[in-house]
PDB file of N, CA, C, O and CB in Angstrom:
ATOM      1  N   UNK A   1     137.892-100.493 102.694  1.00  0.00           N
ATOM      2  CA  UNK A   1     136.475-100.752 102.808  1.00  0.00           C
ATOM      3  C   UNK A   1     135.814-100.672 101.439  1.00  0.00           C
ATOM      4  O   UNK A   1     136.009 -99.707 100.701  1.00  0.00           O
ATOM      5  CB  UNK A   1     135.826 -99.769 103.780  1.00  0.00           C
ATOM      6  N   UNK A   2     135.066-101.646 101.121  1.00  0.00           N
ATOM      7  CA  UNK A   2     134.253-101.602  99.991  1.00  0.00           C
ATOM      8  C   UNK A   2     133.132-100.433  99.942  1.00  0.00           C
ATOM      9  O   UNK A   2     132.459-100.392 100.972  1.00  0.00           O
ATOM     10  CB  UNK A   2     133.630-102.924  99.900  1.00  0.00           C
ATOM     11  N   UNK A   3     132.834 -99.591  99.073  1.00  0.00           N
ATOM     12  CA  UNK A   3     131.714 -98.973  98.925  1.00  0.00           C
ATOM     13  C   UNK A   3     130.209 -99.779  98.575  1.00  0.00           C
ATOM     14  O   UNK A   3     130.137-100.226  97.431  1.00  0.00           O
ATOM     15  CB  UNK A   3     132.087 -98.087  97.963  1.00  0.00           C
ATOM     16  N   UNK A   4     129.015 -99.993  99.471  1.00  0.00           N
ATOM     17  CA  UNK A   4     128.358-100.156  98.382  1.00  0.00           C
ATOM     18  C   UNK A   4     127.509 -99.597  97.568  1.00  0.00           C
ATOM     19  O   UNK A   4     126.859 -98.706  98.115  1.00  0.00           O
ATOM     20  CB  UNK A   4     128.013-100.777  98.498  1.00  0.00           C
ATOM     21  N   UNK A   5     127.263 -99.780  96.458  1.00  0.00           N
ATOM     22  CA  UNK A   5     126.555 -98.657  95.094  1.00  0.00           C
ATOM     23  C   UNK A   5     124.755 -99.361  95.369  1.00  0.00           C
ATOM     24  O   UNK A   5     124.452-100.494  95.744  1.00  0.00           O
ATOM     25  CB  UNK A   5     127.505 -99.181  92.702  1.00  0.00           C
ATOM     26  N   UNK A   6     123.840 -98.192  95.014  1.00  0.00           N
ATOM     27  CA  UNK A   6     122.873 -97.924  94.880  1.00  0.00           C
ATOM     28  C   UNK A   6     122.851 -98.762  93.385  1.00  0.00           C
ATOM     29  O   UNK A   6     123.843 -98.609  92.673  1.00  0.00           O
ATOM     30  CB  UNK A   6     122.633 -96.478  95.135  1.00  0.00           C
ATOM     31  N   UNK A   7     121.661 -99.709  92.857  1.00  0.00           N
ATOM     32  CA  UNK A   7     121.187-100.125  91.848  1.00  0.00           C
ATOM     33  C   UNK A   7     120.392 -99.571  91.399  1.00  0.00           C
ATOM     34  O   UNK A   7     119.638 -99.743  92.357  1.00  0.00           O
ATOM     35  CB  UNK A   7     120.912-101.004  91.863  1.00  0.00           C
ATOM     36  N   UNK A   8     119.722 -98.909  90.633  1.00  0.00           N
ATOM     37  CA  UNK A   8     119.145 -98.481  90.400  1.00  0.00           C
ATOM     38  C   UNK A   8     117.992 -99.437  89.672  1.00  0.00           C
ATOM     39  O   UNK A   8     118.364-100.109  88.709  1.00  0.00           O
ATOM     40  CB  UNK A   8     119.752 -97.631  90.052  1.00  0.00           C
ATOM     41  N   UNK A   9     116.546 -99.522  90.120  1.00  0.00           N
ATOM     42  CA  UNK A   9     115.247-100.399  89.542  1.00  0.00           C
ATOM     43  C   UNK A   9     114.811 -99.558  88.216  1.00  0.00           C
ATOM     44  O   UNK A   9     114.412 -98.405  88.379  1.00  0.00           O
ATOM     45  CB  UNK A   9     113.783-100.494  90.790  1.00  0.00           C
ATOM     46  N   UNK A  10     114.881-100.120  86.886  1.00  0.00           N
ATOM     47  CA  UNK A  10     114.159 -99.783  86.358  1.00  0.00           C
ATOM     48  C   UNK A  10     113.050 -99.817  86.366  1.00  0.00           C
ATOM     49  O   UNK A  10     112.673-100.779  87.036  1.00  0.00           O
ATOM     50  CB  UNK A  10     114.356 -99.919  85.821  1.00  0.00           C
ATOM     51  N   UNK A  11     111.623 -98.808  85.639  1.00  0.00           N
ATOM     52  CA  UNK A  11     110.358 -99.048  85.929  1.00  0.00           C
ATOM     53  C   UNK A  11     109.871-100.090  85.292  1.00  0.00           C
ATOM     54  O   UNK A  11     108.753-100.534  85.555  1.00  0.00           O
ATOM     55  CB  UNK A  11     109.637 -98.069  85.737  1.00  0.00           C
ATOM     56  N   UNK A  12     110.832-100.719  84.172  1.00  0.00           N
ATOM     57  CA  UNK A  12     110.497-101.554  83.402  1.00  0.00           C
ATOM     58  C   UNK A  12     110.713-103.237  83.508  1.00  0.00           C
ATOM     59  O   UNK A  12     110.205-104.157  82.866  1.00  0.00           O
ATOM     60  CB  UNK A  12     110.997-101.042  82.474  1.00  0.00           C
ATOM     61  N   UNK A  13     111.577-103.216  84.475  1.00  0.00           N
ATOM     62  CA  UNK A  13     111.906-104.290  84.824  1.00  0.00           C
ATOM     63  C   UNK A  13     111.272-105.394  84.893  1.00  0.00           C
ATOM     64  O   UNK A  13     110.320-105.182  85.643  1.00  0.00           O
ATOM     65  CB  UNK A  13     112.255-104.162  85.593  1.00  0.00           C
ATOM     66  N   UNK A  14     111.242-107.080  84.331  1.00  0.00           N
ATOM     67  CA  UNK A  14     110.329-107.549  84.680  1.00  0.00           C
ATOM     68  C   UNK A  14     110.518-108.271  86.198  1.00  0.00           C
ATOM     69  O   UNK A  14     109.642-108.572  87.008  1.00  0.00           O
ATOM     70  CB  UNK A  14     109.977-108.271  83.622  1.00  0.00           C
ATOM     71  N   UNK A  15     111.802-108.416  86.272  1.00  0.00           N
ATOM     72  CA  UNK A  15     112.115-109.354  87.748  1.00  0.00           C
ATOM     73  C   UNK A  15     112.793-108.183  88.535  1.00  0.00           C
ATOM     74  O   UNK A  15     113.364-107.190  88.083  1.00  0.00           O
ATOM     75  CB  UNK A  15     113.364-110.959  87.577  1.00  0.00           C
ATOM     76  N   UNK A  16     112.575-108.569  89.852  1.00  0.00           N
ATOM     77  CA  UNK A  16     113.647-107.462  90.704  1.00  0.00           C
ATOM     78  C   UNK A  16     113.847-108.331  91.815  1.00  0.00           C
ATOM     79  O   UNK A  16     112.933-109.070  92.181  1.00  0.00           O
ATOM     80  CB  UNK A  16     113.000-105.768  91.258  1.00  0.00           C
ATOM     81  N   UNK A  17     115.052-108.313  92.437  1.00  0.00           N
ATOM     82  CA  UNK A  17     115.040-108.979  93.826  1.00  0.00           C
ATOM     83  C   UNK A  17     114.638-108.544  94.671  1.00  0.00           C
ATOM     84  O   UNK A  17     114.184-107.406  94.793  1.00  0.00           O
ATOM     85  CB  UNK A  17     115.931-109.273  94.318  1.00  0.00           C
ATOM     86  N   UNK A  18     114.723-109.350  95.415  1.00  0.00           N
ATOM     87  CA  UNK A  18     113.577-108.867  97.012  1.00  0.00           C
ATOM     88  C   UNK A  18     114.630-107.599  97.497  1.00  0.00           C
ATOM     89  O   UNK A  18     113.998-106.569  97.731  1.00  0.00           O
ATOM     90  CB  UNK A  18     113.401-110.581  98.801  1.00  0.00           C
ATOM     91  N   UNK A  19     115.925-107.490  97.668  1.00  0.00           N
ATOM     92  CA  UNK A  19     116.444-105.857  97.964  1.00  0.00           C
ATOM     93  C   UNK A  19     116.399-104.818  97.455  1.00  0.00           C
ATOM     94  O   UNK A  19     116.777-103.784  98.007  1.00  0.00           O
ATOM     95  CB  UNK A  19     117.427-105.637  98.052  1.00  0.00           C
ATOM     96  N   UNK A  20     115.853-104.896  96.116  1.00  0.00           N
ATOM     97  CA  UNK A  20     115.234-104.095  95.072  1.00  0.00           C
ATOM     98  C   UNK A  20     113.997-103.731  95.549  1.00  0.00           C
ATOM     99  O   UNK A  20     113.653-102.597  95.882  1.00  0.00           O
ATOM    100  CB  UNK A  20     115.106-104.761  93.777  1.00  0.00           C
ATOM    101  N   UNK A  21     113.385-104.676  95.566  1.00  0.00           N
ATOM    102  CA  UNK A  21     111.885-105.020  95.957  1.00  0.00           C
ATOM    103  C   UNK A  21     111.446-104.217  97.103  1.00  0.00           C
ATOM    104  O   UNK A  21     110.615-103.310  97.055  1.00  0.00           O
ATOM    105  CB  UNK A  21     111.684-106.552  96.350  1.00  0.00           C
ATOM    106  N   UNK A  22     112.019-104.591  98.041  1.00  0.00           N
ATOM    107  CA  UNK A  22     111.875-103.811  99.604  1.00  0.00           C
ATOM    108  C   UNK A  22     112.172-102.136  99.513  1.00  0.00           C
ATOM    109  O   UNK A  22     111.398-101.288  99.958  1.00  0.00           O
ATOM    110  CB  UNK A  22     113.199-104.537 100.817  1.00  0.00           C
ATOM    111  N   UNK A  23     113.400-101.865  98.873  1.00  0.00           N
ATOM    112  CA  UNK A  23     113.759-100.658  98.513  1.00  0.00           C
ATOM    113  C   UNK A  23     112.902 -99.957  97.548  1.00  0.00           C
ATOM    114  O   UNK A  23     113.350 -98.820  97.398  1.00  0.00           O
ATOM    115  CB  UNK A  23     114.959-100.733  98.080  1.00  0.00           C
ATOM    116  N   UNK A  24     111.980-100.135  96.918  1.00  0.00           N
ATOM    117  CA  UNK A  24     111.414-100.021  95.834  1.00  0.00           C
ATOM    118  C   UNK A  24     110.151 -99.761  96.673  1.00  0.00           C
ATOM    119  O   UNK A  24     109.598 -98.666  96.572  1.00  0.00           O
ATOM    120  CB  UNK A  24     111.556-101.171  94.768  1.00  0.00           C
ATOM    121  N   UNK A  25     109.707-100.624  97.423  1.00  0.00           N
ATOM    122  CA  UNK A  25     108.361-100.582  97.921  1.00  0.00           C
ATOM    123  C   UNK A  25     108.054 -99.455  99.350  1.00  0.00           C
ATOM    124  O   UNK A  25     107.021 -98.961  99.803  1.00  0.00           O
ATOM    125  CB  UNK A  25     108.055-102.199  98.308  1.00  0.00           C
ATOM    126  N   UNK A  26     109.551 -99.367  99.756  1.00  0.00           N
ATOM    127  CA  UNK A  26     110.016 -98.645 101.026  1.00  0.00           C
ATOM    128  C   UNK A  26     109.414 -99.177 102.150  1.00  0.00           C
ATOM    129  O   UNK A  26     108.649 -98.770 103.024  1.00  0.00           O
ATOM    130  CB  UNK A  26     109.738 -97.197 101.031  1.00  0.00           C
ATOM    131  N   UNK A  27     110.115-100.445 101.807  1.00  0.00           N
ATOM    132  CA  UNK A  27     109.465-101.373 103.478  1.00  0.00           C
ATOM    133  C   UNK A  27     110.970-101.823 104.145  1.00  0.00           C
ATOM    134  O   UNK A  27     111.955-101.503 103.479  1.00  0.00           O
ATOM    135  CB  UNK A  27     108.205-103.375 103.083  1.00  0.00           C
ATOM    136  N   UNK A  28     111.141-102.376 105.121  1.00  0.00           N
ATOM    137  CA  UNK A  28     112.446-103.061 105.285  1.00  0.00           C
ATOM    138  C   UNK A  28     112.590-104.513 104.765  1.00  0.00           C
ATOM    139  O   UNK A  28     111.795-105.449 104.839  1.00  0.00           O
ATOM    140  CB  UNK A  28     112.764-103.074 106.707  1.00  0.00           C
ATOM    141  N   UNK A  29     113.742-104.443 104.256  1.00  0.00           N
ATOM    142  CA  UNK A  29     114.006-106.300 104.266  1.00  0.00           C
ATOM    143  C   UNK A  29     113.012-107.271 104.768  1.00  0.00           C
ATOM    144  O   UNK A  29     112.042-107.882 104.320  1.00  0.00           O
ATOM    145  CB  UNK A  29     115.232-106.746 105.227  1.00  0.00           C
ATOM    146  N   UNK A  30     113.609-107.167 105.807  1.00  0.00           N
ATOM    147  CA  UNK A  30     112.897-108.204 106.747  1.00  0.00           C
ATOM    148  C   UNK A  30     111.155-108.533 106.997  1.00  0.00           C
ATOM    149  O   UNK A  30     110.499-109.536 107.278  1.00  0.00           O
ATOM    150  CB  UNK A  30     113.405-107.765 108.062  1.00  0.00           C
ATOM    151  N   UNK A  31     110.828-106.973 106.701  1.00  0.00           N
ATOM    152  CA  UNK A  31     109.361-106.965 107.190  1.00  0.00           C
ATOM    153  C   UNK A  31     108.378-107.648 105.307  1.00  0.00           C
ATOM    154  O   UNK A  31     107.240-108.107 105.213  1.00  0.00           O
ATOM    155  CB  UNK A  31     108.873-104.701 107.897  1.00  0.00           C
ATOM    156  N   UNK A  32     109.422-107.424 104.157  1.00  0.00           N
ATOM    157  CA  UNK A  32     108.678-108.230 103.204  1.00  0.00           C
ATOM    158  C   UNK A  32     108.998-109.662 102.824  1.00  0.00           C
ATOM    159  O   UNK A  32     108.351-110.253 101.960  1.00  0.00           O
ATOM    160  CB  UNK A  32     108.700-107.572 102.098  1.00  0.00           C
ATOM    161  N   UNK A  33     110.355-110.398 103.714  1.00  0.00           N
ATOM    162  CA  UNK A  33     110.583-111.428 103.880  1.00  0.00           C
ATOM    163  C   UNK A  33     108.833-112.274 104.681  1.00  0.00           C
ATOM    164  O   UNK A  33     108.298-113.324 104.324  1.00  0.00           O
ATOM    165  CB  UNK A  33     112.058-111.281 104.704  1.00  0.00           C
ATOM    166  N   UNK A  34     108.485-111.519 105.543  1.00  0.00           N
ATOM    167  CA  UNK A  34     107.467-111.982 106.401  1.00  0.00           C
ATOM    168  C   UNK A  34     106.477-112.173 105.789  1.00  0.00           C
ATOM    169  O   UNK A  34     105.846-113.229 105.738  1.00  0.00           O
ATOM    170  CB  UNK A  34     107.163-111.282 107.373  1.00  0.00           C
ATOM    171  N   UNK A  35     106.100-110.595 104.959  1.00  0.00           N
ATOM    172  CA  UNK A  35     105.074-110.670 103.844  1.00  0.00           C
ATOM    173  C   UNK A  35     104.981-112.362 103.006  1.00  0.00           C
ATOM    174  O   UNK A  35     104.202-113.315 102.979  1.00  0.00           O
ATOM    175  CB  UNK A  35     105.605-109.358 102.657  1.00  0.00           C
ATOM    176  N   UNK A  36     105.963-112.070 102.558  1.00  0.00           N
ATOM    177  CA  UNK A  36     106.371-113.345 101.261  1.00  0.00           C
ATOM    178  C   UNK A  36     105.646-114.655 102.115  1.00  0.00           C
ATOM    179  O   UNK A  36     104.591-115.266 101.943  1.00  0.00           O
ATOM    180  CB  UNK A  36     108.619-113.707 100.913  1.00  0.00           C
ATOM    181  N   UNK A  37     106.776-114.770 103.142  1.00  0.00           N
ATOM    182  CA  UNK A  37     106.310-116.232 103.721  1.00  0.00           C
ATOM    183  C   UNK A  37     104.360-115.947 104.590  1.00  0.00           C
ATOM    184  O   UNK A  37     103.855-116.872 105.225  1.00  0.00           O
ATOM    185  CB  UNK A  37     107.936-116.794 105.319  1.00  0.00           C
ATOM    186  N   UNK A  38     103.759-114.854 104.445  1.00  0.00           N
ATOM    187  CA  UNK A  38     102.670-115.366 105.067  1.00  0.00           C
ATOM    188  C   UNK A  38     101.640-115.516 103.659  1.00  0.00           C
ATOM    189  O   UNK A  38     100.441-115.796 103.674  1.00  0.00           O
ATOM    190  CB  UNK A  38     102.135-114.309 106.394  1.00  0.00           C
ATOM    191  N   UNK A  39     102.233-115.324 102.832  1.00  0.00           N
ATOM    192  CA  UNK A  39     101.449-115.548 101.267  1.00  0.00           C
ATOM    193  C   UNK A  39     100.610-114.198 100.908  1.00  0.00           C
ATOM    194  O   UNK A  39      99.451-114.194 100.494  1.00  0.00           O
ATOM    195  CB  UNK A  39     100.179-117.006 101.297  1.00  0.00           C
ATOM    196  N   UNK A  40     101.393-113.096 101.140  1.00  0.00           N
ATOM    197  CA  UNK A  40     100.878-111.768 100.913  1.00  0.00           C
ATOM    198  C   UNK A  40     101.197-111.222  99.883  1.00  0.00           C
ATOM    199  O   UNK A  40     100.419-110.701  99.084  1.00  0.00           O
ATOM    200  CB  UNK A  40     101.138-110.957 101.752  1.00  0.00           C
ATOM    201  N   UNK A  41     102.345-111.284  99.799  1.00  0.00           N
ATOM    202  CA  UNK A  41     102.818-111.359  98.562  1.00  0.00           C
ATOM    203  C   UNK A  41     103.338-112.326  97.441  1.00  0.00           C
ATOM    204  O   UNK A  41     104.209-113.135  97.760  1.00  0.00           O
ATOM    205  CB  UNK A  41     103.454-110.813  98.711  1.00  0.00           C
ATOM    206  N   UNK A  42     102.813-112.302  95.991  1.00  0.00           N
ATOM    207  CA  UNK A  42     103.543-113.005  95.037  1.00  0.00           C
ATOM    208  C   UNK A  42     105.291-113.019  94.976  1.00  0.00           C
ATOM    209  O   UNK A  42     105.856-111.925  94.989  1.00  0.00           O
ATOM    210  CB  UNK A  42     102.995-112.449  93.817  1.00  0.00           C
ATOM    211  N   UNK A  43     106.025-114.139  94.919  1.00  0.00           N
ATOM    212  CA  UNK A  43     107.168-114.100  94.099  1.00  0.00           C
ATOM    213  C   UNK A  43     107.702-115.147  94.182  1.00  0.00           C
ATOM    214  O   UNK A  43     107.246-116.093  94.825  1.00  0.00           O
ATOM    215  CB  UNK A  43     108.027-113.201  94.298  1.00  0.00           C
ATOM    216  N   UNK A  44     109.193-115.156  93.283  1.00  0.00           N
ATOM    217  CA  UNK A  44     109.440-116.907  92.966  1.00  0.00           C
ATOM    218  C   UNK A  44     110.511-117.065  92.920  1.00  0.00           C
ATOM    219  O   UNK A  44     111.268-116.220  92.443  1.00  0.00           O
ATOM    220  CB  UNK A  44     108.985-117.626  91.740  1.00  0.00           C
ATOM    221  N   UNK A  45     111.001-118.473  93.521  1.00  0.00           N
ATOM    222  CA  UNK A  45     112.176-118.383  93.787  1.00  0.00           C
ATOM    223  C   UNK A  45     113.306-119.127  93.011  1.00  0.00           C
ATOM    224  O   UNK A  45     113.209-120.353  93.060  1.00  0.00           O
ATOM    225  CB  UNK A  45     112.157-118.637  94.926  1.00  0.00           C
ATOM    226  N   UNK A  46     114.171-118.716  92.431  1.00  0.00           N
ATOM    227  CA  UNK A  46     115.150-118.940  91.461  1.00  0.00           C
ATOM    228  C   UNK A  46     116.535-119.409  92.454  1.00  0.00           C
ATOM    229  O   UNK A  46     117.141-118.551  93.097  1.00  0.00           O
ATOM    230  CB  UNK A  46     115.351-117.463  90.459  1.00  0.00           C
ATOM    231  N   UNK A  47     116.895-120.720  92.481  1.00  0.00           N
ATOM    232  CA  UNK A  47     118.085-121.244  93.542  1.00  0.00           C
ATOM    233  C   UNK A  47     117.731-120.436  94.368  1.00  0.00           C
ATOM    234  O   UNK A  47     116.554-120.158  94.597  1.00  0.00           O
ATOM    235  CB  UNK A  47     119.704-121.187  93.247  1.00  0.00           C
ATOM    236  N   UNK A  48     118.846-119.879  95.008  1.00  0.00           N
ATOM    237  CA  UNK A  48     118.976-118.978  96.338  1.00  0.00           C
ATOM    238  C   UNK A  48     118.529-117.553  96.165  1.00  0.00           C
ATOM    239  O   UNK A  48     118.635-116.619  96.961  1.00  0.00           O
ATOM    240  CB  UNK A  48     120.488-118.903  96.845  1.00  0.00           C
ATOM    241  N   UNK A  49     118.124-117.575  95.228  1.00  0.00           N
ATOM    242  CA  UNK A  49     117.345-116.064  94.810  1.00  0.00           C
ATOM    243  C   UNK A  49     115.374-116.168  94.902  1.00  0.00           C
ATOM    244  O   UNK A  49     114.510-116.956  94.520  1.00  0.00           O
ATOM    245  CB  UNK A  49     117.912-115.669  92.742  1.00  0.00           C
ATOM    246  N   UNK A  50     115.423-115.067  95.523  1.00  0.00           N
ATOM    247  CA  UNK A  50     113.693-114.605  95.313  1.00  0.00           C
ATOM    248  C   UNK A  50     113.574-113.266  94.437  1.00  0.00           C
ATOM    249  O   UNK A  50     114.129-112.168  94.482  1.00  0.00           O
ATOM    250  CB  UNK A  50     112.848-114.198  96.985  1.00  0.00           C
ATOM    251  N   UNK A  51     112.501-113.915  93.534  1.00  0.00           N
ATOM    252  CA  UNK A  51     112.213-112.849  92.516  1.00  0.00           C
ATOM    253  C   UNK A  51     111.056-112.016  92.734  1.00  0.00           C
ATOM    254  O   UNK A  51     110.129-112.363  93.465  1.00  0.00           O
ATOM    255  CB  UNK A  51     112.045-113.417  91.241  1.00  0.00           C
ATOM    256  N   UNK A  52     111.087-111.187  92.261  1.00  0.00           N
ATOM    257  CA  UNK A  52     109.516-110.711  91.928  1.00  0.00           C
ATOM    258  C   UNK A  52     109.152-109.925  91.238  1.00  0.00           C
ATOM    259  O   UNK A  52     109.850-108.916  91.143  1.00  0.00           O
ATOM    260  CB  UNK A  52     108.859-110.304  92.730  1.00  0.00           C
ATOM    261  N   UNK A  53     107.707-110.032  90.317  1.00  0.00           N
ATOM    262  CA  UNK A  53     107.605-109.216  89.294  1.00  0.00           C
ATOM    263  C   UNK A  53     107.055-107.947  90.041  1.00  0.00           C
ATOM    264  O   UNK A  53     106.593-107.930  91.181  1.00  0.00           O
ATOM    265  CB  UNK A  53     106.733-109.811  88.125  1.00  0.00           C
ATOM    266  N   UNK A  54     107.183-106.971  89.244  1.00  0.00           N
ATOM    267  CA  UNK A  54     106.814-105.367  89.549  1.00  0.00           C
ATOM    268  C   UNK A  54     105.043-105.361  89.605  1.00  0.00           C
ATOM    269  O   UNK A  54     104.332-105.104  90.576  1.00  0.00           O
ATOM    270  CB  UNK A  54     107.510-104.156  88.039  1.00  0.00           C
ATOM    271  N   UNK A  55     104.688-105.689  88.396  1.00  0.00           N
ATOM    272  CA  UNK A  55     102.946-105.958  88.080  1.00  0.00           C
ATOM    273  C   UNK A  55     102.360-106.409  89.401  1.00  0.00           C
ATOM    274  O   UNK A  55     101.519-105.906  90.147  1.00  0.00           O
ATOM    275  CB  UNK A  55     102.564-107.315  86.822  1.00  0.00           C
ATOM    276  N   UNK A  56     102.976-107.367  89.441  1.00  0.00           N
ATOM    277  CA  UNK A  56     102.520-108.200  90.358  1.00  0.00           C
ATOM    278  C   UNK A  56     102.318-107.784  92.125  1.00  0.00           C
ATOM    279  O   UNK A  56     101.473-107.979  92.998  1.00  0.00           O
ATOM    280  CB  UNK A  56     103.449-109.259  90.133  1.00  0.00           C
ATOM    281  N   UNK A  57     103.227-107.322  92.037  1.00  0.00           N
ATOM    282  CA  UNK A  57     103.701-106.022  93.293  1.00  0.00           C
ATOM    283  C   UNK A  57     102.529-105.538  93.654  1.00  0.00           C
ATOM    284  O   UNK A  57     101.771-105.802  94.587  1.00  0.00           O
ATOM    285  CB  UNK A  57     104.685-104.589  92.790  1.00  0.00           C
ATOM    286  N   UNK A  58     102.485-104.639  92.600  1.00  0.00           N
ATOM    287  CA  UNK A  58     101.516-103.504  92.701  1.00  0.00           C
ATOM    288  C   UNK A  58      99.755-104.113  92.530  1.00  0.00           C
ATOM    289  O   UNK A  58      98.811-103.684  93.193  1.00  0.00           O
ATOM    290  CB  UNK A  58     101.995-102.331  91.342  1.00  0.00           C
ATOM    291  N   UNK A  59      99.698-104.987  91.674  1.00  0.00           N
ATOM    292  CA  UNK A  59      98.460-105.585  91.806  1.00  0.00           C
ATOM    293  C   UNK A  59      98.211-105.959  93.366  1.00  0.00           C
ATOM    294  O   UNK A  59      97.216-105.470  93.901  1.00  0.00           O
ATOM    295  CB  UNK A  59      98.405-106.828  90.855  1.00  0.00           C
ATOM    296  N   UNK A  60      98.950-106.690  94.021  1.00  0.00           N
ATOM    297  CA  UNK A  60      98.880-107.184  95.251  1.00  0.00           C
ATOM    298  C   UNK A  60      98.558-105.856  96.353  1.00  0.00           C
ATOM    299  O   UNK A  60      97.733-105.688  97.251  1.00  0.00           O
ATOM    300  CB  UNK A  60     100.284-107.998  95.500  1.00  0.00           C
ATOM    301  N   UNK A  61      99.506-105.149  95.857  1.00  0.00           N
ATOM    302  CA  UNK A  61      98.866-103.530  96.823  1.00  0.00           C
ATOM    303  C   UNK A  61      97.646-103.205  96.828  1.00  0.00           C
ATOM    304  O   UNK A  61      97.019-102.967  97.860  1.00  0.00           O
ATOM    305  CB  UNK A  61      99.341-102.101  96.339  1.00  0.00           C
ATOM    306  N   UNK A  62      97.198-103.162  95.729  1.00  0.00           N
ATOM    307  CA  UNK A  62      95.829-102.526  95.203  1.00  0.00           C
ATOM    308  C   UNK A  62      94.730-103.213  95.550  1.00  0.00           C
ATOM    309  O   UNK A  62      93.592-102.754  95.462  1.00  0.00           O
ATOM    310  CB  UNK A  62      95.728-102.406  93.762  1.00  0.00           C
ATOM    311  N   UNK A  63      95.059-104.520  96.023  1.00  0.00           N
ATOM    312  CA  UNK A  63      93.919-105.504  96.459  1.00  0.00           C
ATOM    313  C   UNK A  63      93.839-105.512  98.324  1.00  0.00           C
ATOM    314  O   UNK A  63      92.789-105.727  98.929  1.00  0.00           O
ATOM    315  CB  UNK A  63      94.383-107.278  95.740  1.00  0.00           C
ATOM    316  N   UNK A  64      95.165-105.234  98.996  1.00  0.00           N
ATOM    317  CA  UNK A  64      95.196-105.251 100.148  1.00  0.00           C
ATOM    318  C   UNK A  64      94.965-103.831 101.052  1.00  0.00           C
ATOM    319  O   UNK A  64      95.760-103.535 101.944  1.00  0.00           O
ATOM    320  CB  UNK A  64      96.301-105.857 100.290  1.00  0.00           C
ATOM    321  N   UNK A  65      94.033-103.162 100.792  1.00  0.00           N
ATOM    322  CA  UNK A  65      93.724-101.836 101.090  1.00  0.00           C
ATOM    323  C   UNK A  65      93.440-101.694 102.583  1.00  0.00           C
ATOM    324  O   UNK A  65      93.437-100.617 103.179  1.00  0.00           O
ATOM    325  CB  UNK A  65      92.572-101.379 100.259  1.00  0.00           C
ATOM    326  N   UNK A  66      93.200-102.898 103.132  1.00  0.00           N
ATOM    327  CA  UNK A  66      93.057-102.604 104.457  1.00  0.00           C
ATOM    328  C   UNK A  66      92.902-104.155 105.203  1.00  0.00           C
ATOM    329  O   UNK A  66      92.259-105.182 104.984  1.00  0.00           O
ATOM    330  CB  UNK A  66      91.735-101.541 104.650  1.00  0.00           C
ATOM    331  N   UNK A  67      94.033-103.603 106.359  1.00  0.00           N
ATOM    332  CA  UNK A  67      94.510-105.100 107.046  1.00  0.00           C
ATOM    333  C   UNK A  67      93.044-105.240 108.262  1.00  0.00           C
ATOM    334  O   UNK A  67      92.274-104.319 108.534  1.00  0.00           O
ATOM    335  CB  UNK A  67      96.577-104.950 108.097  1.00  0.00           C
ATOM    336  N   UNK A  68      93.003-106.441 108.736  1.00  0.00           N
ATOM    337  CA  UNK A  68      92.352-106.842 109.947  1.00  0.00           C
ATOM    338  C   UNK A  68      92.961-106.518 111.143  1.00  0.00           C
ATOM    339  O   UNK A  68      94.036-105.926 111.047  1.00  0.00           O
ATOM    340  CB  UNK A  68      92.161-108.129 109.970  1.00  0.00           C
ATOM    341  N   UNK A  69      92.647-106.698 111.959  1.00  0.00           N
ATOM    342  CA  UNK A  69      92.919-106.530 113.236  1.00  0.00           C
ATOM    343  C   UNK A  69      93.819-107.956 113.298  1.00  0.00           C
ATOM    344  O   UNK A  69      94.995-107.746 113.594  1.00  0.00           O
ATOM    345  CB  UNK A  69      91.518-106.323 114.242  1.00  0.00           C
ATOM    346  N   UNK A  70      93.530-109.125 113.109  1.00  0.00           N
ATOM    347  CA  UNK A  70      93.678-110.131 113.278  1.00  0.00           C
ATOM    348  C   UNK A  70      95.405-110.308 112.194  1.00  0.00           C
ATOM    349  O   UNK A  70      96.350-111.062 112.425  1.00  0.00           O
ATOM    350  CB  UNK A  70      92.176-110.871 112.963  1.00  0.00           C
ATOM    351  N   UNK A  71      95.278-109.549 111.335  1.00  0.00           N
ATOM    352  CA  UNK A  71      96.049-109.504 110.401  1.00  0.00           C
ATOM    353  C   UNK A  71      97.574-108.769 111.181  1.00  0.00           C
ATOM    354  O   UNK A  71      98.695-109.239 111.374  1.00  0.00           O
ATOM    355  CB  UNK A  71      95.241-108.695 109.157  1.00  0.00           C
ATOM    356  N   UNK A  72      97.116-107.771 111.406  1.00  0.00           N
ATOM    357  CA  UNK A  72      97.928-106.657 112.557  1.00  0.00           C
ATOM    358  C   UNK A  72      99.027-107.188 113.344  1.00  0.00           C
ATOM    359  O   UNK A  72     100.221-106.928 113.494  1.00  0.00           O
ATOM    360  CB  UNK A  72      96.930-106.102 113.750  1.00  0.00           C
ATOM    361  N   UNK A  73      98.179-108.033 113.795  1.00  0.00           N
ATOM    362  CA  UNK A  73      98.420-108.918 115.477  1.00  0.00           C
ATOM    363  C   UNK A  73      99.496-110.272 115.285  1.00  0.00           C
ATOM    364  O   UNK A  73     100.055-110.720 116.286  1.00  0.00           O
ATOM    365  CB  UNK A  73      96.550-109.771 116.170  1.00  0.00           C
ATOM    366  N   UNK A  74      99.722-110.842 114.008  1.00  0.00           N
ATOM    367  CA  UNK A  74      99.829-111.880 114.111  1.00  0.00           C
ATOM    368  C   UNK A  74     101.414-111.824 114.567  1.00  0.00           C
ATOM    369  O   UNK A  74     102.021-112.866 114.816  1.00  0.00           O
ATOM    370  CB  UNK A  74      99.313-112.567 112.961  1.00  0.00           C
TER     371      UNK A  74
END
């Protein structure tokens, strides 16, 4: 059986992948895949890779302080 290893995100990083990303943000996979595609979050996609900057991350947090009801629900 393969082990798999923990990556470690630097704080400095400018790109991180979305499993970085998710792990980093402490959301699941899946639930910032959703993010991404409802345009909640910034990031960009490189071939079969999705990127995303850290700045950018966190700017996006700082602006979304509080969801709708409508937002909630969807």
């Amino acid at each position: 059986m393969q082990q798999k290893t923990k990556r470690a995100v630097s704080e400095n990083a400018e790109f991180i992948q979305i499993r970085d990303a998710a792990e980093w943000l402490g959301v699941p996979f899946s639930s910032l895949r959703q993010y991404v595609s409802r345009g909640l979050l910034p990031s960009y996609k490189l071939g079969r890779h999705r990127l995303f900057r850290k700045k950018e991350l966190l700017e996006a947090l700082r602006q979304t302080t509080k969801a709708t009801l409508d937002e909630v629900l969807r």
